[in-house]
Structures are given as structure tokens and as C-alpha cells.
N, C-alpha and C positions, 0 to 999 in steps of 0.2 A: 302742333303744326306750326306756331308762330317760332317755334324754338328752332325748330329744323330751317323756316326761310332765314330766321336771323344768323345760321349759322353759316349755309350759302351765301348769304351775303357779306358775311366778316369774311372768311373765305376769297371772295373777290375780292371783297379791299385789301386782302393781305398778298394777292399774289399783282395787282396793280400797285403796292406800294414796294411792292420788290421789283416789279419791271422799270418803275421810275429812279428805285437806285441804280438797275441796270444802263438806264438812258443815263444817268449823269456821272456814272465813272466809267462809259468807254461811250458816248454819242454827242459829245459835247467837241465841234470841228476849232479846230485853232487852238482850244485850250490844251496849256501844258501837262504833264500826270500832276505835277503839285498843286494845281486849281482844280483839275480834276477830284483829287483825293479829299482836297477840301470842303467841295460841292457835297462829296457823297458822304460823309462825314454823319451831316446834317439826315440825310435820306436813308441812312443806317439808322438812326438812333427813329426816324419817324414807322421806318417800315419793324423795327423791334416791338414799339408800343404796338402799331396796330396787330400783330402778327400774335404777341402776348395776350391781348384783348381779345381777340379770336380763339385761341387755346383756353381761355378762362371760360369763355363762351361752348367749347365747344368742352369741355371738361364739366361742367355744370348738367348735362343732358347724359350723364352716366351714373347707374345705379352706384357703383363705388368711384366717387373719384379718385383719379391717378395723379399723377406728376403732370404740372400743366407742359412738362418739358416733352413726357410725352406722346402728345394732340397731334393731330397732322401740321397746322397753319406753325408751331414754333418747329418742329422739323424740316419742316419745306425752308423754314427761314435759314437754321443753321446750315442745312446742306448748300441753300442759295448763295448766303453769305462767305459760305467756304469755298464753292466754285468761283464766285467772285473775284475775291481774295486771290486767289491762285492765276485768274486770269488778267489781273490787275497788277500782279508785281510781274511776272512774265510781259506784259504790253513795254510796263515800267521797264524791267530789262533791254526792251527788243528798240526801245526808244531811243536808250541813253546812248546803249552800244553795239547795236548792228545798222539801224537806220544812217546813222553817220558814212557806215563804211559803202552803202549801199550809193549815198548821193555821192561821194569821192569820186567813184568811180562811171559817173555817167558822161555822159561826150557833153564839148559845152559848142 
């Protein structure tokens, strides 16, 4: 029983340590993608450790252990960190060179 709360619990902290990289590579107002990218940097590498800790966790409560790659909490991480990623160079894209063209063209 204590195996199973602990693993709900890594659990949450892995899918809060991925919404916190969410908040800091696209919720962060003023900042540029390169501070942005920097911030999250940092929040990649924290939400991997807990996300890993969680899978080891949740890998430990199986008659045969598998691949900690793959547990739900490091799955959820890779697919996270890959929609991410995709939605982070696309902003990056839409930043550099459509937003410009957008302000050009407003009435002053």
C-alpha cells in the first residue's frame, strides 16, 4: 500500500515538474525565446531527474522489471518534452518572422 501512495505521488511531482517547464518556456511575459530557452533549460534537466525517479519507482513494484524507459512518468516526460519542443521552435518561428510582419502593417 505505501508503494502504490508513493508512486501517485512521484507521479504528481513528475507531471508538476513538467507543467513548470511548461510555464517557463511559453508563460514567462516580456521575455525573449533566448531567455526563455535558457529558463527552461534548467526545468528540463529538473523535471527529467524527477520523472526518472518516478519510473525507477514505479519500475520497482513489478514482478519482472522492464526498461525504466518504459514506466508511464518517463513516457509522459518524452512525449511532453517532444510536444514541447515542437511547440517552442514553431512560437520561436512565428516570433522572429511573422510577428514583425504583422506590427508593419498596423495603422499608427
Amino acid at each position: 500500500m505505501l508503494l502504490e501512495i508513493g508512486k501517485a505521488l512521484s507521479f504528481f511531482m513528475s507531471i508538476l515538474s513538467l507543467c513548470a517547464l511548461l510555464e517557463s518556456a511559453f508563460m514567462m511575459p516580456g521575455a525573449r525565446w533566448d531567455e526563455r530557452l535558457v529558463a527552461s533549460l534548467l526545468r528540463i534537466a529538473l523535471a527529467a531527474c524527477v520523472c526518472f525517479a518516478s519510473g525507477l519507482l514505479f519500475r520497482s513494484g513489478e514482478p519482472e522489471p522492464a526498461s525504466v524507459t518504459s514506466t508511464l512518468p518517463v513516457r509522459l516526460f518524452f512525449w511532453a518534452l517532444t510536444g514541447m519542443s515542437l511547440l517552442f521552435l514553431l512560437s520561436w518561428y512565428l516570433e522572429e518572422y511573422y510577428v514583425p510582419l504583422i506590427w508593419r502593417n498596423q495603422p499608427h
